[in-house]
ZARO-19685 format. One record per residue (C-alpha): residue number from 0; residue in one letter; chain; x, y, z. Coordinates in steps of 0.02 Angstrom, whole numbers, padded with zeros to 5 digits. Layout:
BEGIN
(NUM 'a' 'A' (X Y Z))
...
//
This chain:
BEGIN
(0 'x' 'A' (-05691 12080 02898))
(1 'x' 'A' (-05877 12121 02935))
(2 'x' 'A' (-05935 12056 03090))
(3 'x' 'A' (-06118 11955 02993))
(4 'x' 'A' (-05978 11868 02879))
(5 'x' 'A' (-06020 11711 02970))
(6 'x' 'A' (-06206 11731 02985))
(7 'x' 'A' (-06177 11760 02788))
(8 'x' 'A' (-06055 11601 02767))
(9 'x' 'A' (-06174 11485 02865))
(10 'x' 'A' (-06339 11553 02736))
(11 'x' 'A' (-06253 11527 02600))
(12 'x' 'A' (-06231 11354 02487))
(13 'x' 'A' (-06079 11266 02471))
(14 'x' 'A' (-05963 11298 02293))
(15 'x' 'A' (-05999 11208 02145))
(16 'x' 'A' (-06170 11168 02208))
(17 'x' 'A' (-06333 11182 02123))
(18 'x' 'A' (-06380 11307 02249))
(19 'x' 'A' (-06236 11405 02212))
(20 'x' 'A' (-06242 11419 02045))
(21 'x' 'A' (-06431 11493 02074))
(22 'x' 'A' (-06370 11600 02182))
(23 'x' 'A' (-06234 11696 02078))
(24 'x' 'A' (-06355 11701 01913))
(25 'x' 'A' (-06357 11874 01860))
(26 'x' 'A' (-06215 11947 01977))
(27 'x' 'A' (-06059 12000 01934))
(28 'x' 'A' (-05923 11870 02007))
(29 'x' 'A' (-05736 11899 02069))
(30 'x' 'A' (-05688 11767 01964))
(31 'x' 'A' (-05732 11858 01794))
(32 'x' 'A' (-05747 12039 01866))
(33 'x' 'A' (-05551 12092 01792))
(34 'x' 'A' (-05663 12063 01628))
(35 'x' 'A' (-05753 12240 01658))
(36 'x' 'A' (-05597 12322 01704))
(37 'x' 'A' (-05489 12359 01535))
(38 'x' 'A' (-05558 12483 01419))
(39 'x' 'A' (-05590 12489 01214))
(40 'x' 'A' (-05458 12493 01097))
(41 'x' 'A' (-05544 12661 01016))
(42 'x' 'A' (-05489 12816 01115))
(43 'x' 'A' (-05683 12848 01164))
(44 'x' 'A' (-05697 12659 01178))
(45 'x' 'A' (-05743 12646 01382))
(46 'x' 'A' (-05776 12447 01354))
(47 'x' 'A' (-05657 12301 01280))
(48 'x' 'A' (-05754 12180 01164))
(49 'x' 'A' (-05719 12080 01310))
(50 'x' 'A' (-05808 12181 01451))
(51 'x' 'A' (-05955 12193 01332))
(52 'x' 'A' (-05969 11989 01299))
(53 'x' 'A' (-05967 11963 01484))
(54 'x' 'A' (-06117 12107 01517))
(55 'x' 'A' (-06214 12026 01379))
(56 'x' 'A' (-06184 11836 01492))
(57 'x' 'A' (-06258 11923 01627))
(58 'x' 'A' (-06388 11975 01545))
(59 'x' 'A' (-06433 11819 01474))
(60 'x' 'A' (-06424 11716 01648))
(61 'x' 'A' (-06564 11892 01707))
(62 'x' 'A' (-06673 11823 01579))
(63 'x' 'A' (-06692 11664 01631))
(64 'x' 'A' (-06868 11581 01626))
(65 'x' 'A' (-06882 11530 01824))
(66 'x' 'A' (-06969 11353 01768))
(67 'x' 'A' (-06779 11318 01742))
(68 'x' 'A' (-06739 11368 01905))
(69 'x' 'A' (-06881 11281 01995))
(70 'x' 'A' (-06860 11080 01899))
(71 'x' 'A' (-06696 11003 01945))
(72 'x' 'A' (-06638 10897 01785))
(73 'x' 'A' (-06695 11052 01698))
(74 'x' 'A' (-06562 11164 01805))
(75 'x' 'A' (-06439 11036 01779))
(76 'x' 'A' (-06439 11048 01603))
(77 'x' 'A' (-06432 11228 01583))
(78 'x' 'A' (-06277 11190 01687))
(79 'x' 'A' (-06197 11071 01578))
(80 'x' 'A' (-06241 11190 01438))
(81 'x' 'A' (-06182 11358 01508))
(82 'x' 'A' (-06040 11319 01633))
(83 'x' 'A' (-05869 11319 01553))
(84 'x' 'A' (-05761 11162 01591))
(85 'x' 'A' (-05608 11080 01553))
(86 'x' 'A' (-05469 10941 01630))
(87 'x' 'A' (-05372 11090 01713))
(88 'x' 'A' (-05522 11168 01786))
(89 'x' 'A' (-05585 10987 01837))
(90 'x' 'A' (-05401 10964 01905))
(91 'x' 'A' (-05397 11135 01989))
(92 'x' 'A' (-05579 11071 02086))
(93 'x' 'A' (-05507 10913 02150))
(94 'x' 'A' (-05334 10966 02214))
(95 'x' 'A' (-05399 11143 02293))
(96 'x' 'A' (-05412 11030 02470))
(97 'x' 'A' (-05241 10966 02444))
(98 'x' 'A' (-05182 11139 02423))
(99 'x' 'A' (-05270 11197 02566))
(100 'x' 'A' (-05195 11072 02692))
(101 'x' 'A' (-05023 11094 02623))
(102 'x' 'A' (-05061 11299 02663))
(103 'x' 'A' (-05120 11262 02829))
(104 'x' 'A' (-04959 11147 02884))
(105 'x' 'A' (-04839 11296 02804))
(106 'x' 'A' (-04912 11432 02872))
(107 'x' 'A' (-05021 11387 03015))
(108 'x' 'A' (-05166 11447 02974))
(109 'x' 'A' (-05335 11397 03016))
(110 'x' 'A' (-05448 11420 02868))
(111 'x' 'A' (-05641 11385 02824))
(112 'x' 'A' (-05720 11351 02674))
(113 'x' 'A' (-05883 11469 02614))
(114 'x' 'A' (-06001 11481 02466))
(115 'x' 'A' (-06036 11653 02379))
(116 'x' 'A' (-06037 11798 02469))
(117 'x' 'A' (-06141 11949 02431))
(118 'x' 'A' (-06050 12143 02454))
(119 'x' 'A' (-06136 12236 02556))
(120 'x' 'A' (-06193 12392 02474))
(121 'x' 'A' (-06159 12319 02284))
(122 'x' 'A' (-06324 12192 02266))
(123 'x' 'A' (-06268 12161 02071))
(124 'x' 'A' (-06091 12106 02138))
(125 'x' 'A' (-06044 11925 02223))
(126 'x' 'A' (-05886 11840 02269))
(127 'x' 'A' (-05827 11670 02321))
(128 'x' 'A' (-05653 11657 02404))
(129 'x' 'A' (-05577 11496 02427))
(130 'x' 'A' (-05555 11512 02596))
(131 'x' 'A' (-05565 11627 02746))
(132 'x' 'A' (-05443 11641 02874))
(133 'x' 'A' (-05503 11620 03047))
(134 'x' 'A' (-05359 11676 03147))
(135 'x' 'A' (-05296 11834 03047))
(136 'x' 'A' (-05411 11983 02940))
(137 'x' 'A' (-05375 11891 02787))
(138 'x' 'A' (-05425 11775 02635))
(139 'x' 'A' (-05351 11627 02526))
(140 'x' 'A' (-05364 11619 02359))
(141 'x' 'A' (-05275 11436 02268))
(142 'x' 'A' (-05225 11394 02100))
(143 'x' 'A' (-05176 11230 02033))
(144 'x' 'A' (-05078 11250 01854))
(145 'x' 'A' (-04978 11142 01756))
(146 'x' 'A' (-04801 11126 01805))
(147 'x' 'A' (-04734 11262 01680))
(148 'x' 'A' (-04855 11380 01733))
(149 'x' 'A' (-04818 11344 01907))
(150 'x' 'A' (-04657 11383 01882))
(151 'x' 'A' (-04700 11542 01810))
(152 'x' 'A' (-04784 11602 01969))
(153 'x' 'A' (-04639 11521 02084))
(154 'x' 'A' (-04521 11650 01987))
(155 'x' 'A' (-04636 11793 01944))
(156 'x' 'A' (-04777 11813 02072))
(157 'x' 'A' (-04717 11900 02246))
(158 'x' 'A' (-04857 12052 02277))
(159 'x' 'A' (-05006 12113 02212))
(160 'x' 'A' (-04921 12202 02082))
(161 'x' 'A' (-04832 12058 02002))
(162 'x' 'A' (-04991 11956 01998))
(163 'x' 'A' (-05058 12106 01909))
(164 'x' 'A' (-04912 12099 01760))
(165 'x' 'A' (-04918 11910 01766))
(166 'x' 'A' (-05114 11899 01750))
(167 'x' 'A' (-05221 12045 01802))
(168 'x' 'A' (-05384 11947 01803))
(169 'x' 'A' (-05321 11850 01953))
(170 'x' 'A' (-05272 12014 02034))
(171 'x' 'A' (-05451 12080 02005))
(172 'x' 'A' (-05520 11936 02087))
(173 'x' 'A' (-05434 11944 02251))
(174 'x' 'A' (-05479 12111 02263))
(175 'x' 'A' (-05645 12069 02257))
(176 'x' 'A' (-05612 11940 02363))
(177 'x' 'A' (-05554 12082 02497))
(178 'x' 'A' (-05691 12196 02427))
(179 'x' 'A' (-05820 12079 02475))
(180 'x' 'A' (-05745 12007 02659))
(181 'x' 'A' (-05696 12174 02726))
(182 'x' 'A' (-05512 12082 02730))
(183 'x' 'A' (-05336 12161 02734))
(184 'x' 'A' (-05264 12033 02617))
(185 'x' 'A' (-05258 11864 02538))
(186 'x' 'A' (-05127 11742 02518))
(187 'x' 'A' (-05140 11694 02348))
(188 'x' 'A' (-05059 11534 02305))
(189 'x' 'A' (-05005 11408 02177))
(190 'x' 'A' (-05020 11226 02206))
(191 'x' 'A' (-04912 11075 02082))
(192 'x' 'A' (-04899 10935 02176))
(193 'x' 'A' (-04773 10868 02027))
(194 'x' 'A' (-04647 11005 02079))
(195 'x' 'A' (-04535 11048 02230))
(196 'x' 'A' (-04597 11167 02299))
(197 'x' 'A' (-04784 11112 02272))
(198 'x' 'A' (-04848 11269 02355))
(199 'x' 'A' (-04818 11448 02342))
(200 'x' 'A' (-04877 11588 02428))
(201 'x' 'A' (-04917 11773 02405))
(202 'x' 'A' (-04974 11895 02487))
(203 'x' 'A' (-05071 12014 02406))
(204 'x' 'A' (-05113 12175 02515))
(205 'x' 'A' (-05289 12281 02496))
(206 'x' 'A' (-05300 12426 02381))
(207 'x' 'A' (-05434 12545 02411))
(208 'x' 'A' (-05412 12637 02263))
(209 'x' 'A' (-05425 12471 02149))
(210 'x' 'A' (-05567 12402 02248))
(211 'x' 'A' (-05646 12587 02241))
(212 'x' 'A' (-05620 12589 02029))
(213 'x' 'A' (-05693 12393 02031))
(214 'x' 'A' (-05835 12419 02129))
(215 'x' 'A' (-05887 12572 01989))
(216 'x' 'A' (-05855 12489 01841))
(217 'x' 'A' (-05976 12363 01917))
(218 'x' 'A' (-06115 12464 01955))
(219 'x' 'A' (-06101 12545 01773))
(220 'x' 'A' (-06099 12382 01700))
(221 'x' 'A' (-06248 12332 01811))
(222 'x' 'A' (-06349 12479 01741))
(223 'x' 'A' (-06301 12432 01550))
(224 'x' 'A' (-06361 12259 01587))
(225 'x' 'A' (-06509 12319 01672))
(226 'x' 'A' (-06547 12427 01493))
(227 'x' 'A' (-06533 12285 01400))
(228 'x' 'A' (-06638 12175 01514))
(229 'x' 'A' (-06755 12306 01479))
(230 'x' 'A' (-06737 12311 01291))
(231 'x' 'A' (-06738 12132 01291))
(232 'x' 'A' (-06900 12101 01329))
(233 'x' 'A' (-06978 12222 01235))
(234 'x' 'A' (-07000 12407 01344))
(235 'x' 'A' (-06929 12558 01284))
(236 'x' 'A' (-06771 12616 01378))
(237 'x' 'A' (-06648 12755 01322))
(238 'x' 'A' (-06514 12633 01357))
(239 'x' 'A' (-06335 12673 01427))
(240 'x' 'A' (-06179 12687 01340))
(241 'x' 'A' (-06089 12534 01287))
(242 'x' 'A' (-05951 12632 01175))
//
């Protein structure tokens, strides 16, 4: 990993917090980065729909009036209005710990917590693992489906290349995860505390050439968004190509 990571760890707020949230607006994330990465349907078509939605998000969060940013309730209620939740997602929050200490007692591990991490060279592109590994070059990345989906992954998830057939944005995340640490891999895991085995574990090794093809589709995103920042508020720009 870089040697700064935990100058950068100890600088930077904890998940979920108000702080965080500030400090992601406008970046692309690991969590919604295997958005950018599939192309058009059209055979000139170098964006899906989808990859063009989640520019135009970041776009929107670059525009925001820094009042917002400066008066509390205010912040909290472009929260409320802007962050996507559900009961899974609200599960997934509170059992991530539980997930984590059933990790640690199976594998040994010791593991600390961070908030978002910036890549080095990359400024539009930030990452949050769920964990960093203390005692071995790697990250931890937890899940916590419903049982049938659990099962799925028990059956179906051993490497990073199953985890890409099974669900690529997941894959795209921990690479980013590894893109962003400097680590050699992440144990990726699914946690159901309603099923035996609660936990499993893979591990997903680090693929240059997929972080390398990430980390560009991120900077040409960046400079579409940056366009239509531009156009946005009202100063001529000859734009970049969103086909």
């Amino acid at each position: 990993m870089r040697t700064n990571i935990q100058e950068i760890i100890d600088a930077q707020p904890r998940q979920h917090t108000a702080g965080w949230y500030k400090a992601r607006l406008g970046h692309f994330t690991g969590s919604q980065v295997g958005r950018l990465m599939k192309r058009g349907r059209g055979k000139d078509a170098e964006w899906s729909a989808d990859a063009l939605t989640y520019i135009k998000e970041i776009v929107a969060e670059r525009l925001i009036n820094p009042v917002v940013l400066d008066i509390p309730d205010l912040f909290d209620q472009y929260l409320d209005f802007t962050v996507a939740s559900s009961k899974m997602m609200a599960w997934g929050n509170d059992h991530e710990k539980d997930a984590l200490g059933a990790y640690v007692s199976l594998k040994g591990r010791k593991v600390t917590s961070c908030g978002s991490l910036p890549h080095a060279e990359v400024a539009a592109f930030w990452d949050s693992p769920d964990g960093l590994l203390l005692d071995a070059d790697g990250v931890v990345e937890v899940k916590c489906p419903a049982p049938k989906t659990h099962t799925e992954y028990l059956l179906q998830v051993y490497d990073g290349e199953s985890l890409r057939k099974v669900n690529e944005v997941y894959y795209w995340q921990v690479m980013a995860h590894m893109a962003v640490t400097g680590a050699r891999f992440c144990d990726w895991m699914s946690y159901c505390p309603f099923l035996k085995p609660s936990l499993h574990v893979a591990t997903i090794e680090r693929d240059e050439d997929a972080i390398g093809q990430m980390l560009e589709r991120i900077k040409a995103a960046d400079k579409i968004a940056e366009s239509m920042v531009l156009a946005a508020r009202g100063h001529k720009t000859s734009g970049a190509s969103v086909s």
